[in-house]
C-alpha positions as CSV (number, residue, x, y, z in Angstrom):
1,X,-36.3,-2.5,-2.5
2,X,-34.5,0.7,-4.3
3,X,-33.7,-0.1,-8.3
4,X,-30.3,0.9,-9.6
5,X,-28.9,1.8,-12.9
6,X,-26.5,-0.6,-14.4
7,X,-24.0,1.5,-14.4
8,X,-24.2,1.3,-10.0
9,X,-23.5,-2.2,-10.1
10,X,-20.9,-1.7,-12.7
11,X,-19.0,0.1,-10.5
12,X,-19.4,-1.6,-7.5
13,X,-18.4,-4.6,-9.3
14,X,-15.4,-2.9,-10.6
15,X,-14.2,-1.3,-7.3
16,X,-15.9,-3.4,-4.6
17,X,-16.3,-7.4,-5.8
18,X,-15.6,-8.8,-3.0
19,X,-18.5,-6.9,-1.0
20,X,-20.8,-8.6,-3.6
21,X,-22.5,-12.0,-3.8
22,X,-25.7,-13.9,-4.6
23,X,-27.3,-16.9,-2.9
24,X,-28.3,-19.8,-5.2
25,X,-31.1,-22.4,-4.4
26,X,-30.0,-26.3,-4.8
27,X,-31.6,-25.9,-8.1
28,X,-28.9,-22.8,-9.4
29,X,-31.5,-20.0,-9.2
30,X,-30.9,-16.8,-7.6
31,X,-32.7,-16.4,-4.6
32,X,-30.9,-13.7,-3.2
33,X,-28.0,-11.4,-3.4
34,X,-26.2,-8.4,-1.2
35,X,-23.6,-5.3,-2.4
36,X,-22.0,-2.9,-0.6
37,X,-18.9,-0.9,-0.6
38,X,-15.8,0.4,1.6
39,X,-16.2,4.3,2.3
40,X,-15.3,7.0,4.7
41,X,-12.0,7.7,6.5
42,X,-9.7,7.6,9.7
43,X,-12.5,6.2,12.7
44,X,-15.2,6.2,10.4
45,X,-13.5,3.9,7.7
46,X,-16.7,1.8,7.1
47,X,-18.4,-0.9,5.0
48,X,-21.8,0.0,4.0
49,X,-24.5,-1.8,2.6
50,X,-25.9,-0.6,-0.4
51,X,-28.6,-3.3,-0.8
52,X,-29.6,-6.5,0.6
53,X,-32.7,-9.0,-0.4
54,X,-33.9,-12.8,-0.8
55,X,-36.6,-13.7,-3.6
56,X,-39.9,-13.7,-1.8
57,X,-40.5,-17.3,-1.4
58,X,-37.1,-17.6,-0.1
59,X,-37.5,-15.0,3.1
60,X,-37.5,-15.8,6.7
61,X,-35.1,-18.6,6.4
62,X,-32.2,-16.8,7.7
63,X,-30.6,-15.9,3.8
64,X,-30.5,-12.2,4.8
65,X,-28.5,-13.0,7.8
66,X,-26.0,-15.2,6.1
67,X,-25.3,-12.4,3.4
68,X,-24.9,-9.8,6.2
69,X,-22.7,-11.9,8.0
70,X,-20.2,-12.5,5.3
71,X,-20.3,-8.8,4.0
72,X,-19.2,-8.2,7.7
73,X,-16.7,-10.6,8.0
74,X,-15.0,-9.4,4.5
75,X,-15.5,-5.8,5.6
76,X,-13.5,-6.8,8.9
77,X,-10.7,-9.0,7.3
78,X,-10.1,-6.7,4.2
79,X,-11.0,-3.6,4.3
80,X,-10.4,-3.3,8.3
81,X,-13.6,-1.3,8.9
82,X,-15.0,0.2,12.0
83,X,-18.2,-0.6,11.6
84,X,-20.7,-1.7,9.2
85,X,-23.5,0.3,8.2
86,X,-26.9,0.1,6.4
87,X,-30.4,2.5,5.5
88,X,-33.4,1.0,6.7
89,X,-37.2,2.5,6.4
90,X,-38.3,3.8,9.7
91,X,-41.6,2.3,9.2
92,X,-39.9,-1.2,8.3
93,X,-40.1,-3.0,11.8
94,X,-39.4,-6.3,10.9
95,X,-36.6,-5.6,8.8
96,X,-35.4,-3.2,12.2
97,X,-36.0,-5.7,14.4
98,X,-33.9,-8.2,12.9
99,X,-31.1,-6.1,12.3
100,X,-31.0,-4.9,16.1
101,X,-31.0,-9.0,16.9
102,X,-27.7,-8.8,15.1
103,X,-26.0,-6.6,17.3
104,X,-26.8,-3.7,14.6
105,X,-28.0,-0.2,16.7
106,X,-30.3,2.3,15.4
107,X,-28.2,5.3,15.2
108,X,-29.4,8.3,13.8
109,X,-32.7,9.2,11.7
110,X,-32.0,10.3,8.5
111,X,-34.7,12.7,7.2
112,X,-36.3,12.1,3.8
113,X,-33.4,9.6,2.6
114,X,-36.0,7.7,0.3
115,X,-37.3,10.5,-2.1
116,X,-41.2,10.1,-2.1
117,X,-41.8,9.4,-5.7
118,X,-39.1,7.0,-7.2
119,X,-36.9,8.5,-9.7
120,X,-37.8,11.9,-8.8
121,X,-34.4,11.8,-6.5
122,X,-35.1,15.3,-4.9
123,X,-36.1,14.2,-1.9
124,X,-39.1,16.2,-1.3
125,X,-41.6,14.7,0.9
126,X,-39.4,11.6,1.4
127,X,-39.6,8.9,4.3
128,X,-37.4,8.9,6.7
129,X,-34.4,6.2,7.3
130,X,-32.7,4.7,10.2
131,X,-29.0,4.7,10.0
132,X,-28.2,1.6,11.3
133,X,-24.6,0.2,12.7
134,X,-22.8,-2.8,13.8
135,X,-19.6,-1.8,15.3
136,X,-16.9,-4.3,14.0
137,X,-13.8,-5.3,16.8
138,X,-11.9,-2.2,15.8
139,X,-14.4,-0.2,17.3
140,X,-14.2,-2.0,20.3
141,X,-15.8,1.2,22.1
142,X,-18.2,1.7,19.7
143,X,-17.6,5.2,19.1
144,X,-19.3,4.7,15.8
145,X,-22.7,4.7,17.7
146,X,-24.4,7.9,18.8
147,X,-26.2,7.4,22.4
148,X,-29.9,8.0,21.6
149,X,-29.7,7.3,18.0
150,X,-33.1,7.2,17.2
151,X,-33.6,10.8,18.4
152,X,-31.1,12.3,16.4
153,X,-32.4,13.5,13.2
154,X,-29.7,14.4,10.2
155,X,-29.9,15.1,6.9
156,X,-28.6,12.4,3.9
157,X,-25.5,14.3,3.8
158,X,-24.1,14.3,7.1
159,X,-24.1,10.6,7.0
């Protein structure tokens, strides 16, 4: 899981609340939370997914799913996004694997998104990141999927 500055979820809070939310056990403790944000423009109008995670005790009981459903369905009635999108580790199978059981697609590979040191930022020596998309019904011909995704290699920026 990255680590943010306060001032990140200061301004997502500010300009995107509604892509935020946290999961609570029956107790009131928070076992999980998601935030992402509206960006792009014309077809690639998008909600992205800046982070998503459930406490470790609390994984593998679906939380991650719920969360990721109703950031979509918010992104969808709200902001009227093409698609949704999100950065996973290419070495993260699991976490792959259950996104792609989602109807999420593996588009391109993003060299060195996650800078190899953390807090270095620069990138140097990074591991790679998969790029991956749900189209939304807007996109009903998923035009916001590349064909071969996982072939395609970009750089952080032409994301």
């Amino acid at each position: 899981m990255e680590n943010y500055d306060i001032s990140l979820y200061l301004r997502y809070l500010t300009k995107w609340r509604t892509l935020m939310s946290v999961t609570e056990s029956s107790q009131g403790k928070i076992i999980g939370y998601i935030m992402g944000k509206a960006e792009g423009t014309a077809k690639d109008w998008h909600g992205h997914v800046t982070a998503v995670t459930a406490a470790p005790e609390y994984r593998r009981l679906g939380l991650a799913k719920t969360m990721m459903h109703e950031l979509e369905r918010v992104t969808t009635s709200m902001y009227h996004s093409n698609f949704v999108d999100l950065s996973v580790r290419v070495l993260n199978e699991i976490t792959i694997g259950m996104y792609e059981g989602m109807g999420d697609l593996a588009c391109p590979t993003v060299v060195e998104y996650y800078s190899a040191s953390s807090g270095s930022g620069d990138g140097a020596g990074g591991e790679d990141a998969h790029d991956m998309r749900k189209p939304m019904r807007r996109d009903k011909h998923q035009k916001s999927v590349r064909e071969n995704g996982r072939e395609v290699r970009v750089l952080p920026q032409e994301v």
